[in-house]
Every structure is written in structure tokens, then in C-alpha cells.
C-alpha positions in Angstrom: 0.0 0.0 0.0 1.2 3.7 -0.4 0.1 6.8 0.9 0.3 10.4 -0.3 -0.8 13.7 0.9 -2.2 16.3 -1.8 -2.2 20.1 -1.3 -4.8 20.6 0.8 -4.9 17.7 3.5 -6.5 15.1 1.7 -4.9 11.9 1.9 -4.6 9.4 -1.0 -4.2 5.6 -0.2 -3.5 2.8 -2.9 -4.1 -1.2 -2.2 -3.9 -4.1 -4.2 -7.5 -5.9 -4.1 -7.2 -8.9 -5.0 -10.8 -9.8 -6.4 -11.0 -6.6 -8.7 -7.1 -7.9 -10.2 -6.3 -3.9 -9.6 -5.4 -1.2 -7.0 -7.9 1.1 -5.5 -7.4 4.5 -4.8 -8.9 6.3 -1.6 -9.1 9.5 -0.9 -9.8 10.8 2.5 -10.4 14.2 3.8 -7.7 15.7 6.0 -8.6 13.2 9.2 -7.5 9.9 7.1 -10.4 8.3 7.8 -13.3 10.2 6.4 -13.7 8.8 2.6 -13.9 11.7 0.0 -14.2 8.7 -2.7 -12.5 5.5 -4.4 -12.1 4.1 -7.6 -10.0 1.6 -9.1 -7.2 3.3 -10.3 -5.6 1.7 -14.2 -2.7 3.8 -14.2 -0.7 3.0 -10.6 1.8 0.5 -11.1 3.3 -0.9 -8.3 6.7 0.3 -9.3 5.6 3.5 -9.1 6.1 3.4 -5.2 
């Protein structure tokens, strides 16, 4: 998994999930637990890190 904050305070999480075969992207407000949204995210490579 890898985190990263924007400008701003919201937070941005990435995770592998297994089921969808891709990673999924969260974004939470400034907190890190309050979900601003998710998707699956087709350009993060793992690499990438």
C-alpha cells in the first residue's frame, strides 16, 4: 500500500484488491479516515512506489 498527501490535506491511499485484479485509490479528507471517494485506479503501477 502507499500513501500520499495532496495540497490541501486530503490523503490518498493505494491497495492491491485482489478480487477486482487492480489497486484502488482512496481518498480521505484531511482526518485519514473520512472517505472523500474511491475508484479503481488503471494507471498506478506498483513500481511507481
Amino acid at each position: 500500500m502507499r500513501r500520499e498527501e495532496q495540497p490541501g490535506g486530503r490523503v490518498r491511499y493505494w491497495t492491491f484488491v485482489k478480487e477486482l485484479g487492480k489497486y484502488l485509490r482512496v481518498v480521505t479528507l484531511a482526518d485519514g479516515e473520512t472517505v472523500h471517494n474511491a475508484f479503481p485506479d488503471r494507471g498506478f503501477r506498483e513500481e511507481s512506489k
